[in-house]
BAZAKOL-984503 format. One record per residue: residue number from 1; residue in one letter; x, y, z of N, C-alpha, C, O, CB in turn. Coordinates in Angstrom, 2 decimals. Glycine has a CB too. Example, Ala and Ser with C-alpha at 12.3 -4.5 7.8 and 13.67 -1.06 7.14 Angstrom:
! residues 2
<1,A,<13.19,-5.69,7.80>,<12.30,-4.50,7.80>,<13.20,-3.30,7.80>,<14.24,-3.32,8.46>,<11.31,-4.47,9.05>>
<2,S,<12.85,-2.25,7.08>,<13.67,-1.06,7.14>,<12.90,0.03,7.87>,<13.41,1.14,8.04>,<14.08,-0.60,5.72>>
This chain:
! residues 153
<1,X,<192.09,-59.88,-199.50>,<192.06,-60.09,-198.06>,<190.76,-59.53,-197.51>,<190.35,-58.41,-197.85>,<193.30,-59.43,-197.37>>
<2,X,<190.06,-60.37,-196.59>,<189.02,-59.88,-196.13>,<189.33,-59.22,-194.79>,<190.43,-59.25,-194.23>,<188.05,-60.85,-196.11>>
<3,X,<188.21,-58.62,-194.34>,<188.53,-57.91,-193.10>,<188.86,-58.70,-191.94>,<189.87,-58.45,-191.29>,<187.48,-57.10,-192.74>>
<4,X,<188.06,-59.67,-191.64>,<188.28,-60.75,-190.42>,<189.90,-61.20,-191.05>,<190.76,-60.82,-190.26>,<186.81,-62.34,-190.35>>
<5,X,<190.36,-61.76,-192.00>,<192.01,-61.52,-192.42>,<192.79,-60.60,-191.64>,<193.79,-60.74,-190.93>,<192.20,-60.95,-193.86>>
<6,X,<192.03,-59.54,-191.99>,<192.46,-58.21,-191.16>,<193.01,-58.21,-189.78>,<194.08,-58.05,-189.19>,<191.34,-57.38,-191.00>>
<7,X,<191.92,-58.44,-189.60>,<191.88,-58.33,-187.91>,<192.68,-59.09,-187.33>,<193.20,-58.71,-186.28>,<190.62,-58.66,-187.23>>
<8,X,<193.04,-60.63,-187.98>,<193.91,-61.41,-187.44>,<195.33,-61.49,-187.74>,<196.06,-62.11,-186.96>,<193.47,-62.42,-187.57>>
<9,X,<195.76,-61.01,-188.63>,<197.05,-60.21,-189.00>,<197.02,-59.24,-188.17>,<198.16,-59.53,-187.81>,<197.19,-59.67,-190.41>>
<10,X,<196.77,-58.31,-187.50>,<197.31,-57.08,-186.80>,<197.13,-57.73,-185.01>,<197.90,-57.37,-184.11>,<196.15,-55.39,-187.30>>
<11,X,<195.95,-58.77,-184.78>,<196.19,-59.43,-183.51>,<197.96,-60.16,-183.40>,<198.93,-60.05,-182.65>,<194.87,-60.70,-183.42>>
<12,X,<197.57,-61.02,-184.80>,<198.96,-61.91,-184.75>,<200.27,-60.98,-184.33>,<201.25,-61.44,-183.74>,<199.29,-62.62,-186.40>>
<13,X,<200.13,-59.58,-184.73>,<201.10,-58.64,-185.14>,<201.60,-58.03,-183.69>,<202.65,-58.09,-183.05>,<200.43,-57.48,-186.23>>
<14,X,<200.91,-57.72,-183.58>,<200.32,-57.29,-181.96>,<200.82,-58.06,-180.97>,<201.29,-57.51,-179.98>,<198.74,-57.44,-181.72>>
<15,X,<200.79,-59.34,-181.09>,<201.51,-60.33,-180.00>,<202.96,-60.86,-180.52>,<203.79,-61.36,-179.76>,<200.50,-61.75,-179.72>>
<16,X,<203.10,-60.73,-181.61>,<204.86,-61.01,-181.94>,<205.33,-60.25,-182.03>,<206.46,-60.73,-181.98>,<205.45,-61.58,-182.93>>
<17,X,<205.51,-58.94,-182.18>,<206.25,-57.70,-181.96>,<206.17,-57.00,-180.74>,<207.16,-56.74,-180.04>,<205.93,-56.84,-182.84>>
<18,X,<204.59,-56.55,-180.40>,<204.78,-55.87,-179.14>,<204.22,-56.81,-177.68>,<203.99,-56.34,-176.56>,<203.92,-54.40,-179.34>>
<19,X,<204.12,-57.93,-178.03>,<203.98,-58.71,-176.42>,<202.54,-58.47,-176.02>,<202.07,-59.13,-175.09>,<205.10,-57.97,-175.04>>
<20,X,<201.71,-57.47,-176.69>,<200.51,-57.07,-176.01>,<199.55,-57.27,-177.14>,<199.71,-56.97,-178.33>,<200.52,-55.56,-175.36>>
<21,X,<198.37,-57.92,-176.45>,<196.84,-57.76,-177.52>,<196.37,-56.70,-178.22>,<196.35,-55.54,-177.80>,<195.64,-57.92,-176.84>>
<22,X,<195.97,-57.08,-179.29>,<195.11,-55.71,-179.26>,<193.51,-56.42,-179.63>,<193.09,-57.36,-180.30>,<195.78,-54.35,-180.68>>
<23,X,<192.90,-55.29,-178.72>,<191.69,-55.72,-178.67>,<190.34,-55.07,-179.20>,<189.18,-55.29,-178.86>,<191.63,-55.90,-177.57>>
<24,X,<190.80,-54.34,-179.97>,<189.96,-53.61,-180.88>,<189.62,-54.04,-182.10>,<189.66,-55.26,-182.26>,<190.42,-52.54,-181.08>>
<25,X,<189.18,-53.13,-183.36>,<189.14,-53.28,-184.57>,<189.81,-52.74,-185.00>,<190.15,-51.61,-184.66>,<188.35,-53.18,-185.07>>
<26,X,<190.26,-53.44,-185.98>,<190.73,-53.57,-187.76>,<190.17,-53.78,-188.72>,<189.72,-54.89,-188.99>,<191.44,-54.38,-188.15>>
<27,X,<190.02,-52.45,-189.69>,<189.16,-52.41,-190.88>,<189.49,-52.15,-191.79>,<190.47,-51.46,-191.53>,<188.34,-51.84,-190.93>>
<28,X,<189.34,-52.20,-193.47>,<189.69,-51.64,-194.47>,<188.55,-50.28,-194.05>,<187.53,-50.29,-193.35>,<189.59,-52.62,-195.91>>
<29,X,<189.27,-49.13,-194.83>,<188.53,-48.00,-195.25>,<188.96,-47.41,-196.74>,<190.00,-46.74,-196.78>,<188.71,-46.92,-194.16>>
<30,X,<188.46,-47.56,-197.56>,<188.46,-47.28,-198.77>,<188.84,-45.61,-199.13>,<189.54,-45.11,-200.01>,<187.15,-47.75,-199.20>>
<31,X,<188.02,-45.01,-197.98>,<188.00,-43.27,-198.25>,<189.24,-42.49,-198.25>,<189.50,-41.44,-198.84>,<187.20,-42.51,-197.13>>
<32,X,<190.29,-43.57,-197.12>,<191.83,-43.06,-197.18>,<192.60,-42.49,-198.59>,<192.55,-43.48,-199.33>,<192.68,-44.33,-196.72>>
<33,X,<192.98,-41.88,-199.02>,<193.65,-41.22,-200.32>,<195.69,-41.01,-200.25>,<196.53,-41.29,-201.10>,<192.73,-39.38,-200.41>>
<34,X,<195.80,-40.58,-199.25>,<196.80,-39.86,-199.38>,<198.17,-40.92,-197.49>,<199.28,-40.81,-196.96>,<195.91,-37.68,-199.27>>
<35,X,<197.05,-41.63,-197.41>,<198.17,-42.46,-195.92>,<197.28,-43.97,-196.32>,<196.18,-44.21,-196.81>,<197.78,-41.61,-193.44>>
<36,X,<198.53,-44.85,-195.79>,<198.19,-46.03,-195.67>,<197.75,-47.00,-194.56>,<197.81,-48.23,-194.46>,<198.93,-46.35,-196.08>>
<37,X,<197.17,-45.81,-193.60>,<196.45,-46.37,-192.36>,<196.20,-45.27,-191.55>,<196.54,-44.18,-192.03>,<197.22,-47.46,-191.55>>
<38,X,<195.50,-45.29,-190.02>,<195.22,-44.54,-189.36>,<194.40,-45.42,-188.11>,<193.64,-46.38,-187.98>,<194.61,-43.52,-190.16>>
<39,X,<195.21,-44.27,-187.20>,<194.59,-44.89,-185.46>,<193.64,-43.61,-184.88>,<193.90,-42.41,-184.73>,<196.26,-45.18,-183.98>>
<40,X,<192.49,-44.36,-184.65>,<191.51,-43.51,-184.81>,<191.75,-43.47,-182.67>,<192.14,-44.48,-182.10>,<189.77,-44.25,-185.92>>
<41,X,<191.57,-42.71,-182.22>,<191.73,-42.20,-180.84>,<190.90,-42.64,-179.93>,<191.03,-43.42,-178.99>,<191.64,-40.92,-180.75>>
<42,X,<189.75,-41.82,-180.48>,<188.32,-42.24,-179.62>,<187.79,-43.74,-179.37>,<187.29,-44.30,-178.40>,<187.09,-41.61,-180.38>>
<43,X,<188.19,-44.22,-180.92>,<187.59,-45.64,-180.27>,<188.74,-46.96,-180.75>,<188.40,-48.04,-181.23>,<185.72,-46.00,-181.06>>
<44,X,<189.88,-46.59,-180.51>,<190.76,-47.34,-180.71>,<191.14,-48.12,-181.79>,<192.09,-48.91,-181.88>,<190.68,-47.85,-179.98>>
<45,X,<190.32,-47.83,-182.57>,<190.62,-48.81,-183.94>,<191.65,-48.41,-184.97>,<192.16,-47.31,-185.16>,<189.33,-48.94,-184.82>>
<46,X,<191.76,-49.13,-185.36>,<193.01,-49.33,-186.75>,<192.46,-49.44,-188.87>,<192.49,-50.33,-189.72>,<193.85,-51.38,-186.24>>
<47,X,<192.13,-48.30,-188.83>,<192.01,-48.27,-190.45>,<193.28,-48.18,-191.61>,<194.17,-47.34,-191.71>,<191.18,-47.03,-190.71>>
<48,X,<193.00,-49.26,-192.33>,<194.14,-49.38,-193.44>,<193.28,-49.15,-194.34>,<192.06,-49.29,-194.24>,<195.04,-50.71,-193.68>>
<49,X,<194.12,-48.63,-195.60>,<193.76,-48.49,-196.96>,<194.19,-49.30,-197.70>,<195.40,-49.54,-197.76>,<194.04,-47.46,-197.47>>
<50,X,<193.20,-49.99,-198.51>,<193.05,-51.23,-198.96>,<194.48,-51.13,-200.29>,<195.51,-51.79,-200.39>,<191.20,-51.49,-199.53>>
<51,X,<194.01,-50.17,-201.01>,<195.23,-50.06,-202.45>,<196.97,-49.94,-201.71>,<198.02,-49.81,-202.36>,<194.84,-48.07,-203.62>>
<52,X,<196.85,-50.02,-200.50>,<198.36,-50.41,-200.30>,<198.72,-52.02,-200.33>,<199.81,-52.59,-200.48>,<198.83,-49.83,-198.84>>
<53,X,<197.82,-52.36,-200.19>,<197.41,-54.22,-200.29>,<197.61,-54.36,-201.40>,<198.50,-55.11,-201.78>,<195.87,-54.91,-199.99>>
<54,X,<196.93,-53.78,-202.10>,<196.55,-54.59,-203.87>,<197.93,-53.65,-204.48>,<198.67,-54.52,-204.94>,<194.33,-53.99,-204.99>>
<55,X,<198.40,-52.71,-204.63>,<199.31,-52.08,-205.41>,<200.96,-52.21,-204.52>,<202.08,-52.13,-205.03>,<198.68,-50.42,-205.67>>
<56,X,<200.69,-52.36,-203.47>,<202.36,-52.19,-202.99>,<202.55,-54.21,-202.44>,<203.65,-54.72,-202.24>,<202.57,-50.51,-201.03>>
<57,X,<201.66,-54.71,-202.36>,<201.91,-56.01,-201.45>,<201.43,-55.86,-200.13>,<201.02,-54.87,-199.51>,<203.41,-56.38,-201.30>>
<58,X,<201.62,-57.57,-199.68>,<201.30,-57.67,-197.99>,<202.64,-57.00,-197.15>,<202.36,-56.47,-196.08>,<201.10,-59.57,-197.44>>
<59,X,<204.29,-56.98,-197.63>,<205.31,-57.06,-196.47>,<204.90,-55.41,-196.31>,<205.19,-54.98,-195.20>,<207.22,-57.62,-196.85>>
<60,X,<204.13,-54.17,-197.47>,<204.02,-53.13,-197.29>,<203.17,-52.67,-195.98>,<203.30,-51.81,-195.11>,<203.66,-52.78,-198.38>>
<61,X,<202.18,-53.74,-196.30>,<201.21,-53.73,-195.34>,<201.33,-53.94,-193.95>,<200.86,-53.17,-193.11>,<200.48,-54.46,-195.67>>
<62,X,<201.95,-54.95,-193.71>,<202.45,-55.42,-192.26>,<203.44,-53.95,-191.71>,<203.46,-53.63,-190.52>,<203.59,-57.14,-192.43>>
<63,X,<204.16,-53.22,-192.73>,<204.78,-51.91,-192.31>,<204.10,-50.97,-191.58>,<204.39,-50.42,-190.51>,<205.16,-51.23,-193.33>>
<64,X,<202.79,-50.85,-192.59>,<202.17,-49.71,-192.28>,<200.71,-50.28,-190.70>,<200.05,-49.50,-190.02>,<201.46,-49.08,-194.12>>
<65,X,<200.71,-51.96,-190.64>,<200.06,-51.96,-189.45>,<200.91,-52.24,-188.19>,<200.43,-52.13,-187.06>,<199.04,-52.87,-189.55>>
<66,X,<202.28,-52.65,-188.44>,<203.29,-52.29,-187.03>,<203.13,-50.63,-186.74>,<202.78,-50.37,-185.59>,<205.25,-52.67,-187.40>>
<67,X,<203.36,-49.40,-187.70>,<203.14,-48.09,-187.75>,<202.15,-48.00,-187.06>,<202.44,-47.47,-185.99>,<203.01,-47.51,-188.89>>
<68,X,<200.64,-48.38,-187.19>,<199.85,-47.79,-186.01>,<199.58,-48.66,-184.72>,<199.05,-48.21,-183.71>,<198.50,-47.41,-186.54>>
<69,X,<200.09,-50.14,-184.90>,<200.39,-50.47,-183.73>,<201.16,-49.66,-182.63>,<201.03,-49.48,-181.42>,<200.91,-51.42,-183.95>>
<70,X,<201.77,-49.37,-183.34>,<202.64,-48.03,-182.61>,<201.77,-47.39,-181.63>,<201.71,-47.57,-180.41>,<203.09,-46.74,-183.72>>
<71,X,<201.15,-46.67,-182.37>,<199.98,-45.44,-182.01>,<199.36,-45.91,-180.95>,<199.18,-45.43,-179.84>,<198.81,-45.07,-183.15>>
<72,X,<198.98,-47.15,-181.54>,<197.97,-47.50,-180.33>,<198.54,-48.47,-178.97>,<197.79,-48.66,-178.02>,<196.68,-48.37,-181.07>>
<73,X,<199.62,-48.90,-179.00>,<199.70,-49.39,-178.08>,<200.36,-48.17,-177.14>,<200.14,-48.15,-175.93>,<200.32,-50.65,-178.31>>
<74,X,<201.19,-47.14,-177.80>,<201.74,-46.14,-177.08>,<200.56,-45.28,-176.28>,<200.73,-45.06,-175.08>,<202.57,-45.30,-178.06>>
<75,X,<199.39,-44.80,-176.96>,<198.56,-44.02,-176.84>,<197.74,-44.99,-175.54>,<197.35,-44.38,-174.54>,<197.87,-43.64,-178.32>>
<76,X,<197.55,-46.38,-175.66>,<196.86,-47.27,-174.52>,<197.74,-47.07,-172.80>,<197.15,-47.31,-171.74>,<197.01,-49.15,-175.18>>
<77,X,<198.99,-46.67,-172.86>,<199.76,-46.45,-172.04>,<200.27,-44.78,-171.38>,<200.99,-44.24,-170.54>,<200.64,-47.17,-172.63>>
<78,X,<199.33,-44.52,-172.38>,<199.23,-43.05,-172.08>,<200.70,-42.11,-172.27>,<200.97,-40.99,-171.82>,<198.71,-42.97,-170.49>>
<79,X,<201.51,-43.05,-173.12>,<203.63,-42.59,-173.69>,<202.66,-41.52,-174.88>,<201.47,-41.34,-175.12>,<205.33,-44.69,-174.95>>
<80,X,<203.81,-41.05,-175.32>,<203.92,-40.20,-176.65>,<203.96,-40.63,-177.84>,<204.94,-40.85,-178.55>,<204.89,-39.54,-176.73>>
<81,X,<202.39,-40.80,-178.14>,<201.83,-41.68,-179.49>,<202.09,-40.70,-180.76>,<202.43,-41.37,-181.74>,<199.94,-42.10,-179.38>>
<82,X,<202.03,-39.55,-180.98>,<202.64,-38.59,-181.92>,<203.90,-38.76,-182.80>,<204.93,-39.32,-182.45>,<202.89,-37.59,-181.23>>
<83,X,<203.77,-38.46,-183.45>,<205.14,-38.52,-184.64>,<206.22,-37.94,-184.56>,<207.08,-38.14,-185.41>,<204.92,-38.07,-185.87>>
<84,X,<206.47,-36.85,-183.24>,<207.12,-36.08,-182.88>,<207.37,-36.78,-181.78>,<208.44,-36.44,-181.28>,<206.72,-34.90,-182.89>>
<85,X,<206.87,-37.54,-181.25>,<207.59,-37.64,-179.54>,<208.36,-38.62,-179.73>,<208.26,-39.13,-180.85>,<206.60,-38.01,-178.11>>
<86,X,<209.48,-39.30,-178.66>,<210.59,-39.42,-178.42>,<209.87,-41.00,-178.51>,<210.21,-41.77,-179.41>,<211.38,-38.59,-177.18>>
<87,X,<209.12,-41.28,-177.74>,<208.88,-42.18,-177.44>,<208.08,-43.19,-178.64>,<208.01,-44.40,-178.45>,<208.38,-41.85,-176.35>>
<88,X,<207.50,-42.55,-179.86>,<207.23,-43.19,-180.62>,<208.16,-43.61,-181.91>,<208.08,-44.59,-182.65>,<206.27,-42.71,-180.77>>
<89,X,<208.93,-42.68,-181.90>,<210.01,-43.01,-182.67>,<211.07,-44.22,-182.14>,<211.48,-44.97,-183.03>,<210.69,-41.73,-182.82>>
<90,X,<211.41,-44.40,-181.15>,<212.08,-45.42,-180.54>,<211.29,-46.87,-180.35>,<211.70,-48.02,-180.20>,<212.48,-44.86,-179.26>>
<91,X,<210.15,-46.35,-180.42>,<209.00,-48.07,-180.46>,<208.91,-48.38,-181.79>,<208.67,-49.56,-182.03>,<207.07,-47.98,-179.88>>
<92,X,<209.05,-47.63,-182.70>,<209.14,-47.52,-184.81>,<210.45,-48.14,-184.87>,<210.37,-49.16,-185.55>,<209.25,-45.50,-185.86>>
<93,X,<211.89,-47.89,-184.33>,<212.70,-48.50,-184.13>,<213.02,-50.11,-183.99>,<213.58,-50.97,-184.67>,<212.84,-47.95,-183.44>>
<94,X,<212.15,-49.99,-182.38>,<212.32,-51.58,-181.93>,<211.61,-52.56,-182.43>,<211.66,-53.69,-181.96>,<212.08,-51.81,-180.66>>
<95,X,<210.71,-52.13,-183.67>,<209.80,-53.23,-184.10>,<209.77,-53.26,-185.76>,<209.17,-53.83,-186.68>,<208.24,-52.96,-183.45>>
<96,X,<210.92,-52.16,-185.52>,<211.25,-52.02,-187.60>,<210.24,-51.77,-188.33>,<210.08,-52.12,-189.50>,<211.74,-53.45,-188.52>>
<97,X,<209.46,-51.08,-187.58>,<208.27,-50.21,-188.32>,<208.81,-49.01,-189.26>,<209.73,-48.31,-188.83>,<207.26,-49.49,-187.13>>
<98,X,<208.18,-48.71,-190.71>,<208.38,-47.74,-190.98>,<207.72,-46.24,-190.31>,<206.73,-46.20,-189.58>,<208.23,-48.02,-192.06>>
<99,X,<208.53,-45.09,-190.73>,<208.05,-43.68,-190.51>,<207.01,-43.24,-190.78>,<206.15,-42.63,-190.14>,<208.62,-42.91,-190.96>>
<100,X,<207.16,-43.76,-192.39>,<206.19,-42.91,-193.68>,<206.08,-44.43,-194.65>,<207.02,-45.16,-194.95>,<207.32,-41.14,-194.81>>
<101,X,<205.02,-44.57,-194.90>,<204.59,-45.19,-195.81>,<205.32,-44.78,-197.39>,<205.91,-43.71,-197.52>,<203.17,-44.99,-195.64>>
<102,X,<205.21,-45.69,-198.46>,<205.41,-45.40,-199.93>,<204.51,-44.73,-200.39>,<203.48,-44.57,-199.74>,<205.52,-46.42,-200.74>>
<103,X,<204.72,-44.05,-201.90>,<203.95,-43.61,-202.19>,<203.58,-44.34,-203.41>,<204.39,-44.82,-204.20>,<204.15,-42.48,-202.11>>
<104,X,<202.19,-44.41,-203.52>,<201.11,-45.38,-204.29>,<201.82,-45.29,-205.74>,<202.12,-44.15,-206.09>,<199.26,-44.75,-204.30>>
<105,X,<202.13,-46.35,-206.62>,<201.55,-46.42,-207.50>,<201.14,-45.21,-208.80>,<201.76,-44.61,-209.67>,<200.77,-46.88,-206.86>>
<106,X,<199.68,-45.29,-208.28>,<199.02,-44.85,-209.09>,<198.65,-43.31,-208.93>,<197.66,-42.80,-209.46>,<198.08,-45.67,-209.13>>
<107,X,<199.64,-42.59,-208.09>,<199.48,-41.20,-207.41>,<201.04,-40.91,-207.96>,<202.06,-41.31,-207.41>,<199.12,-41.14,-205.44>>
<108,X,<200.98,-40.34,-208.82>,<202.46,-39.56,-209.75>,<203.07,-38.32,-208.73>,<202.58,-37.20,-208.74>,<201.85,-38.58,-211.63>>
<109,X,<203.93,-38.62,-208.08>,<204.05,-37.10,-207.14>,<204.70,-36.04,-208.40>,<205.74,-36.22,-209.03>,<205.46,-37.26,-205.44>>
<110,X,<203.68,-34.81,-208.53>,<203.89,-34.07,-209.65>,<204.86,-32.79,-208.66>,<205.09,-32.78,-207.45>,<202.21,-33.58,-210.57>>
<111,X,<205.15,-32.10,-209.41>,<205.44,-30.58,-208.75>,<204.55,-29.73,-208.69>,<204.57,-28.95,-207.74>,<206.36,-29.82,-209.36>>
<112,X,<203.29,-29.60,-209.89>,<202.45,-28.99,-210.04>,<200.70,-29.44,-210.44>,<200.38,-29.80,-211.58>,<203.11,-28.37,-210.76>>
<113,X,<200.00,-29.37,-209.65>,<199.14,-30.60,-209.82>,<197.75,-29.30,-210.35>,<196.71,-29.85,-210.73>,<198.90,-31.87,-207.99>>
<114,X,<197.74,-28.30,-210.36>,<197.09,-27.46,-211.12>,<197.37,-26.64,-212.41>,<198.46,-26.22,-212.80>,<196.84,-26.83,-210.41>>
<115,X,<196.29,-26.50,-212.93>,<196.53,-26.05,-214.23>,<196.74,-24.17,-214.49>,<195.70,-23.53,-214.36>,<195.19,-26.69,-215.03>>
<116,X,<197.68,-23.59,-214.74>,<197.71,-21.92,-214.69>,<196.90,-21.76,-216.01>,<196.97,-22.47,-217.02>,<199.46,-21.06,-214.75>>
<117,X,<195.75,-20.20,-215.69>,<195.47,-19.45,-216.84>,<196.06,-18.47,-216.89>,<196.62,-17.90,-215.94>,<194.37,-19.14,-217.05>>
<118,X,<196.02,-18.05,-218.30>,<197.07,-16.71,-218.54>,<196.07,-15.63,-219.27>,<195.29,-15.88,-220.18>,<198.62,-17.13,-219.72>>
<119,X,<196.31,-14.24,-218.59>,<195.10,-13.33,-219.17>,<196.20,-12.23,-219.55>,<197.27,-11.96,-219.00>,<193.65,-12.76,-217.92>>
<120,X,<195.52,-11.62,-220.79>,<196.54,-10.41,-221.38>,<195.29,-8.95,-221.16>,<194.08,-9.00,-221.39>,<197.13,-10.81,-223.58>>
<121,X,<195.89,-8.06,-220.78>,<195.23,-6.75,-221.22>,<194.97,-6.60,-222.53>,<195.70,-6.83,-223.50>,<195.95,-5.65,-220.90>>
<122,X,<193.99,-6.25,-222.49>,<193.72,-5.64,-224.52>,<194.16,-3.95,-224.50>,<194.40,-3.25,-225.48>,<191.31,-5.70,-225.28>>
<123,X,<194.17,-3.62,-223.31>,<195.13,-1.90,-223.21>,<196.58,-2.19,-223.24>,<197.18,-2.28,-224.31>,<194.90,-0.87,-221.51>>
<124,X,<197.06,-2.31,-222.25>,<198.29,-2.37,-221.89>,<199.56,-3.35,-222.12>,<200.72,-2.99,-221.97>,<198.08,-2.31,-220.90>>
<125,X,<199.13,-4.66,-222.53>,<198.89,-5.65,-222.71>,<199.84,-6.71,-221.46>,<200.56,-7.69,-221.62>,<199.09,-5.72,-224.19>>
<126,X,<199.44,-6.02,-220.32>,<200.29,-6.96,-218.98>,<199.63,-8.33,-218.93>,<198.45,-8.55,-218.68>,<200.08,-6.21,-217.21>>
<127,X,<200.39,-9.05,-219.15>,<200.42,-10.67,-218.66>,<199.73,-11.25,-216.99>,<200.30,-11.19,-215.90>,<202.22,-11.06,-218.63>>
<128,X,<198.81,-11.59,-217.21>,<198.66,-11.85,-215.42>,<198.71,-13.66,-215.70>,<198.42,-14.24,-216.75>,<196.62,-11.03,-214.43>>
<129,X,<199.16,-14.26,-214.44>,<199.07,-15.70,-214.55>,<198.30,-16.09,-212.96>,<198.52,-15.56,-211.87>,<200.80,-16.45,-214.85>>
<130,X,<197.35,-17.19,-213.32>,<196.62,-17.41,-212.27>,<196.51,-18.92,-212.11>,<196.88,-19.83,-212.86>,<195.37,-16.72,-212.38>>
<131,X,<195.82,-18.96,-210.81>,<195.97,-20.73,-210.86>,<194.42,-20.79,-211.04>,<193.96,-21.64,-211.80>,<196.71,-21.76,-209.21>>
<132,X,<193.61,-19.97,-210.39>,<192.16,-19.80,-211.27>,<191.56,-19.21,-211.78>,<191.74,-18.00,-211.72>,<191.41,-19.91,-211.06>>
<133,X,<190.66,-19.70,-212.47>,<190.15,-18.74,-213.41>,<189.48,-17.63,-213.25>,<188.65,-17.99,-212.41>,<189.52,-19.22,-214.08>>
<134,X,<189.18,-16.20,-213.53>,<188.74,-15.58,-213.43>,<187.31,-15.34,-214.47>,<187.01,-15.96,-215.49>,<189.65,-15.02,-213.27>>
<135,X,<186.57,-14.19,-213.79>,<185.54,-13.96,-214.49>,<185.56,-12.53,-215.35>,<185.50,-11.37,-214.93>,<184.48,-14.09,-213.57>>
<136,X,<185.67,-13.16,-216.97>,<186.62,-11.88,-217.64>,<185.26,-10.39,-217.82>,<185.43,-9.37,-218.49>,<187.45,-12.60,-219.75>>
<137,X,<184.07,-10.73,-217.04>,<182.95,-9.56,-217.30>,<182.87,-8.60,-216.04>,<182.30,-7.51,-216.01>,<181.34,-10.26,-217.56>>
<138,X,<183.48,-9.17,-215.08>,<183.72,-8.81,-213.26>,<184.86,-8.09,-213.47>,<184.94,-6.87,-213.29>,<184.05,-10.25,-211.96>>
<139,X,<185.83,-8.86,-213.90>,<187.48,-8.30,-213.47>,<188.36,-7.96,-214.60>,<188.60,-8.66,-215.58>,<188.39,-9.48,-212.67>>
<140,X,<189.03,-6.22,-214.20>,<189.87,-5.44,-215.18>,<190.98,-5.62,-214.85>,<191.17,-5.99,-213.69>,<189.69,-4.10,-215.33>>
<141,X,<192.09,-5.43,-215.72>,<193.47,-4.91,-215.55>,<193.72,-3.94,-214.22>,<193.31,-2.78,-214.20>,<193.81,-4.09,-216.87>>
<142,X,<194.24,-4.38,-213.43>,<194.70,-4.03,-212.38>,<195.45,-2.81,-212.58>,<195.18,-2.03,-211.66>,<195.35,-5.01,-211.86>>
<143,X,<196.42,-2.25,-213.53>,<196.97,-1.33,-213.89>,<196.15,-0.21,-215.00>,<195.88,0.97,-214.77>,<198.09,-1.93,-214.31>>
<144,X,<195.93,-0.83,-215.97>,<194.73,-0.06,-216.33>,<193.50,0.42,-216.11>,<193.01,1.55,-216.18>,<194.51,-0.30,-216.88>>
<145,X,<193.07,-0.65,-215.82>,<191.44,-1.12,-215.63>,<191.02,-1.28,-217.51>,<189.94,-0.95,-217.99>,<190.22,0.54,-214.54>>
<146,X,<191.77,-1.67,-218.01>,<191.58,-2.11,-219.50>,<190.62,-3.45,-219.56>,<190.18,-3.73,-218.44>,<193.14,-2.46,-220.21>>
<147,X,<190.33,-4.08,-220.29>,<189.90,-5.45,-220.46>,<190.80,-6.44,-220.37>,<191.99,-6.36,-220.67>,<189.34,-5.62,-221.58>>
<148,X,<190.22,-7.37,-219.95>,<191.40,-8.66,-220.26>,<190.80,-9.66,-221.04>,<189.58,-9.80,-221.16>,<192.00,-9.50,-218.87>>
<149,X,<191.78,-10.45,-221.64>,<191.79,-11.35,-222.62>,<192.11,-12.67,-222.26>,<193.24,-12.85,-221.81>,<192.56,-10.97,-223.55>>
<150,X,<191.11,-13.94,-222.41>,<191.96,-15.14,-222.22>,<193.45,-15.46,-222.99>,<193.62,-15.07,-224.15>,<191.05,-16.20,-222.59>>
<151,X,<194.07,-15.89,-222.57>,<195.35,-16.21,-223.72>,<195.05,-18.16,-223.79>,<194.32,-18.64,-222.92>,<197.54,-15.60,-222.83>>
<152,X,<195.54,-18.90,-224.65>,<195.65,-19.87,-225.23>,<197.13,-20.71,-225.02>,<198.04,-20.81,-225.84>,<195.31,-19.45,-226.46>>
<153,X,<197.06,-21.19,-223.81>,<198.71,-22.08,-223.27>,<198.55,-23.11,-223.26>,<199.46,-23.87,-222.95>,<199.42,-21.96,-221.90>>
């Protein structure tokens, strides 16, 4: 889908759901990672992230641009465009917009997305576990002040 695609899917969108134009832009933005769109404030526009297109489908898509239709037509009226207010949740309602987007694909929701090191005293031999690494010529055993040792996990 190209962008002018774009733009005319969220006009089309814009007048069969909420009755009103929109008269701004609609763009892919590639840089998005972690949401499948965004209503930018200042200058009214509408950025989607393209890999919800290519990995989830178009009906995903049309979800996530009723979602900031939301935003922006609420926010043009000066109602409660926020995710918290009363008033945007009840316009997510009337137009069967989702809340929250899916999650991608190709983004594994882990529990733990960093790696722990494990350092032993060569005195004492207390276990420390870290999520980073330390610098073993700087930093002693906290209880001793012994040396520490990488360990191998």
């Amino acid at each position: 889908m190209e962008e002018f695609q774009l733009q005319a899917l969220v006009e089309k969108l814009s007048l069969d759901f909420f009755h009103k134009p929109f008269t701004h832009k609609a763009l892919f933005n590639n840089r998005l990672r972690t949401t499948g769109g965004r209503y930018l404030l200042k200058s009214h526009n509408i950025e989607i992230n393209r890999k919800y297109l290519e990995q989830l489908g178009e009906e995903e898509l049309i979800g996530i641009i009723k979602h900031e239709l939301c935003h922006y037509h609420l926010h043009i009226e000066g109602k409660g465009y926020q995710h918290r207010d009363q008033d945007f949740k009840k316009l997510l309602k009337e137009v069967d917009a989702p809340r929250f987007c899916h999650v991608l694909p190709e983004r594994p929701v882990t529990k733990r997305s960093y790696k722990l090191h494990f350092y032993k005293c060569s005195n004492c031999g207390l276990v420390f576990k870290r999520k980073r690494s330390i610098n073993l010529l700087r930093y002693v055993c906290g209880k001793c002040r012994g040396k520490l040792i990488k360990m191998d996990c």
